[in-house]
KOLLUM-906487 format. One record per atom (N, C-alpha, C): residue in three letters; x, y, z. Coordinates in steps of 0.1 Angstrom, whole numbers, padded with zeros to 4 digits, always signed. Example, Ala and Ser with C-alpha at 12.3 -4.5 7.8 and 13.67 -1.06 7.14 Angstrom:
2
ALA+0132-0057+0078 ALA+0123-0045+0078 ALA+0132-0033+0078 SER+0128-0022+0071 SER+0137-0011+0071 SER+0129+0000+0079 
# end
This chain:
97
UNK+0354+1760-1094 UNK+0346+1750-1088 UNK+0350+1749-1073 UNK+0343+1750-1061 UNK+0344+1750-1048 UNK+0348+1736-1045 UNK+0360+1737-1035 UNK+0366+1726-1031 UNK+0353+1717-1023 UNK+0353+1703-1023 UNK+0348+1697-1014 UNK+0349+1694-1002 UNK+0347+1688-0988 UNK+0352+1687-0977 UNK+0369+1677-0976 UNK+0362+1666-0986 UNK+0372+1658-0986 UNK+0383+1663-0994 UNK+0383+1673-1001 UNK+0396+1681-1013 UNK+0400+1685-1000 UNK+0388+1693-0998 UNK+0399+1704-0981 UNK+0410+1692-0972 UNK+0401+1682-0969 UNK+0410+1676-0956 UNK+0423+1673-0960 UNK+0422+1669-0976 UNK+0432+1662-0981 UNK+0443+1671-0985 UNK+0441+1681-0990 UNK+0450+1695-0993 UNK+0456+1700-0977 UNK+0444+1697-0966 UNK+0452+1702-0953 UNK+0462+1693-0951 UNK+0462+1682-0955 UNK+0475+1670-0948 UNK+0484+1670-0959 UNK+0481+1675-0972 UNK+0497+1679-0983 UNK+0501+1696-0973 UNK+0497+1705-0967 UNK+0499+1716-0966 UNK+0505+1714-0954 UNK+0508+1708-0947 UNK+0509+1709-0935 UNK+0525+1704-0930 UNK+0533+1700-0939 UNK+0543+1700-0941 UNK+0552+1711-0949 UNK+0544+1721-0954 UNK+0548+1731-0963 UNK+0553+1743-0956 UNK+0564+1749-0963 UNK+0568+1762-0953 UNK+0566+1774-0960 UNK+0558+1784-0954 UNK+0556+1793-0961 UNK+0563+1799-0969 UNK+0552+1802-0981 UNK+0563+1807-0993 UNK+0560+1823-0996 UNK+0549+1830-0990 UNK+0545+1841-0986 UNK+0545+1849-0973 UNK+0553+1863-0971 UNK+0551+1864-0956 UNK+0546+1876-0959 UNK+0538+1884-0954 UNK+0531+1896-0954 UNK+0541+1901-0943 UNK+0542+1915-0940 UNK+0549+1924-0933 UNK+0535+1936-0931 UNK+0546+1942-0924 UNK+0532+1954-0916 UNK+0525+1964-0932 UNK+0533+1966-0946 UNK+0523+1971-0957 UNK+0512+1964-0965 UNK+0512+1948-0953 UNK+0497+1938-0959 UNK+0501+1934-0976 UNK+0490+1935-0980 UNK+0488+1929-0994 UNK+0493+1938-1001 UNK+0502+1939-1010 UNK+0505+1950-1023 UNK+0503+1943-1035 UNK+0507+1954-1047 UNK+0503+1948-1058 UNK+0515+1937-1065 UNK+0525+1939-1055 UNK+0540+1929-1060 UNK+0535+1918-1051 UNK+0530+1918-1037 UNK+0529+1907-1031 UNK+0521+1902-1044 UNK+0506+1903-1045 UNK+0495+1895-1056 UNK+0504+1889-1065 UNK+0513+1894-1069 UNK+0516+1894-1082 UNK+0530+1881-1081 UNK+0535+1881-1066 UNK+0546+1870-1063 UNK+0536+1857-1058 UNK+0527+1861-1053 UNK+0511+1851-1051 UNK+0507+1843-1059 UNK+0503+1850-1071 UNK+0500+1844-1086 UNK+0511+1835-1093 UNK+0526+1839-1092 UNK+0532+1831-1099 UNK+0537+1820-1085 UNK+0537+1822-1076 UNK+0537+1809-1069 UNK+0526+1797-1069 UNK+0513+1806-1071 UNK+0499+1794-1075 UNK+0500+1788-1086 UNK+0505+1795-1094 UNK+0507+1787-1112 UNK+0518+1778-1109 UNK+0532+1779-1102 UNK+0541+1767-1101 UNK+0537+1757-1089 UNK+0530+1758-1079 UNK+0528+1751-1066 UNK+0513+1746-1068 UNK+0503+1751-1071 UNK+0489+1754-1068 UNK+0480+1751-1054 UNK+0493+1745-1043 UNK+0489+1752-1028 UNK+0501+1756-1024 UNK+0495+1765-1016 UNK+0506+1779-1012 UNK+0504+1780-0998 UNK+0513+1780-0986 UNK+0510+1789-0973 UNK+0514+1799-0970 UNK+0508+1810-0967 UNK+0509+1824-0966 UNK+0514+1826-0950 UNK+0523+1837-0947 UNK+0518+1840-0931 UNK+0515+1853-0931 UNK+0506+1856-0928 UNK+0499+1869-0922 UNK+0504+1876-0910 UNK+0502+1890-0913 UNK+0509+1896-0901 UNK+0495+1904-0891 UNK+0497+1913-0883 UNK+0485+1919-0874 UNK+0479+1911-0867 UNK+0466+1917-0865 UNK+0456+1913-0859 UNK+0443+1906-0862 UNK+0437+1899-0857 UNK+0426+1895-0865 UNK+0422+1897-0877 UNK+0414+1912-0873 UNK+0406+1917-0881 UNK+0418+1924-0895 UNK+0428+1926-0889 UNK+0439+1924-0900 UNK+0443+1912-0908 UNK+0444+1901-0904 UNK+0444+1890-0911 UNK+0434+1888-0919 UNK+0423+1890-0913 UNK+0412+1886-0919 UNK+0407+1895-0936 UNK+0413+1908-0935 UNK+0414+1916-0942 UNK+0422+1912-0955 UNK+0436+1910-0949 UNK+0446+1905-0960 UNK+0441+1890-0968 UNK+0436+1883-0962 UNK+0433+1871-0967 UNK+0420+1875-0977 UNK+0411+1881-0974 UNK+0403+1886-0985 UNK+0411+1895-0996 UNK+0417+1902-0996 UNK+0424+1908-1004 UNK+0434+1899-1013 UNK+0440+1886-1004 UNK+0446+1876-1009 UNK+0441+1868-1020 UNK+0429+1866-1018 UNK+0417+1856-1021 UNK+0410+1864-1038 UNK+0405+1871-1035 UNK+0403+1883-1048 UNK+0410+1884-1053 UNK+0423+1887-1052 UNK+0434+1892-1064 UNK+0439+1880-1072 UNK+0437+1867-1066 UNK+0444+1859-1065 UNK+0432+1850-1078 UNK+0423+1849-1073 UNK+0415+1838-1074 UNK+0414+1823-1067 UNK+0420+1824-1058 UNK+0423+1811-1050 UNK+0415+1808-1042 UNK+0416+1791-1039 UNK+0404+1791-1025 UNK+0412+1792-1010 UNK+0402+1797-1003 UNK+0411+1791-0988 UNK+0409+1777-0986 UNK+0419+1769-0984 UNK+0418+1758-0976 UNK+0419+1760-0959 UNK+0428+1768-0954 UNK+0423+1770-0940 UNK+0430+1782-0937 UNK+0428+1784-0927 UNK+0435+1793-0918 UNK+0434+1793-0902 UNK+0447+1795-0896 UNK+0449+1789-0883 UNK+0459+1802-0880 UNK+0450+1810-0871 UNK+0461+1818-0865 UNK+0464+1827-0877 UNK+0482+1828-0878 UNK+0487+1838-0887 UNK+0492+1828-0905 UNK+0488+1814-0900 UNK+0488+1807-0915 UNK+0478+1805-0920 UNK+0479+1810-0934 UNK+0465+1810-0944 UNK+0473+1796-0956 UNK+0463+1787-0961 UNK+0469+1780-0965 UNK+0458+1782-0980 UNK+0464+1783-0995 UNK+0458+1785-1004 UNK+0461+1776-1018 UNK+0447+1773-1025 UNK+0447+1763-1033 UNK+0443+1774-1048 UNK+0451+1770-1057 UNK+0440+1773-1073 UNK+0448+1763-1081 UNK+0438+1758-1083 UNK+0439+1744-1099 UNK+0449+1755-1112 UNK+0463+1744-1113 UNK+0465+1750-1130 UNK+0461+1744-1136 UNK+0451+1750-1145 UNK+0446+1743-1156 UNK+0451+1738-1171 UNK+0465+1745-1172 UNK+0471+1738-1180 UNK+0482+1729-1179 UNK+0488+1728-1168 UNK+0495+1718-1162 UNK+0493+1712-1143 UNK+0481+1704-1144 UNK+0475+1702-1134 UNK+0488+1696-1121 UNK+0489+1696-1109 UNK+0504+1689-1107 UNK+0499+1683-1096 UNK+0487+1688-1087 UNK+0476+1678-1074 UNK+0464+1672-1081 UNK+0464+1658-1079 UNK+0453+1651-1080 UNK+0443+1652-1069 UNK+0436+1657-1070 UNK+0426+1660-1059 UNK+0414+1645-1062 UNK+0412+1641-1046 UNK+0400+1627-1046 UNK+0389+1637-1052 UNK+0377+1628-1055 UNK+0368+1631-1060 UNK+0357+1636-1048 
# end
């Protein structure tokens, strides 16, 4: 289910005291990053990533983030990508309606 505007604003002001718990280095996305990704989403279910390179490199990794992952973006700013996925069996953010 796609976040709404008001899920987003509200997940940006829980995230924004968060310190990345993801840092990408110059080999981008691997299959151990996804895989330290996924079990950070199941205990946290928002995450901030930092990305490394350039734009169009960031912009890369975050797709590849996003896919493997199943997560939404809530934002990205610069080299922080900030990411949401609902656990569905132990919910732990009450998101407004």
């Amino acid at each position: 289910m796609p976040l709404s505007s008001s899920q987003r604003r509200y997940l940006r002001g829980l995230a924004h005291e968060l310190s990345p718990v993801i840092l990408l280095g110059a080999k981008g996305a691997s299959a151990a990053v996804l895989a330290e990704l996924d079990r950070a989403l199941l205990q946290h279910e928002l995450v901030k990533v930092k990305l490394a390179g350039d734009r169009e490199e960031r912009a890369a990794q975050a797709d590849v983030l996003l896919e493997g992952t199943g997560a939404e973006a809530v934002q990205q700013i610069g080299h922080m990508l900030v990411l949401f996925r609902r656990n569905e069996d132990e919910p732990k953010l009450a998101l407004p309606r």
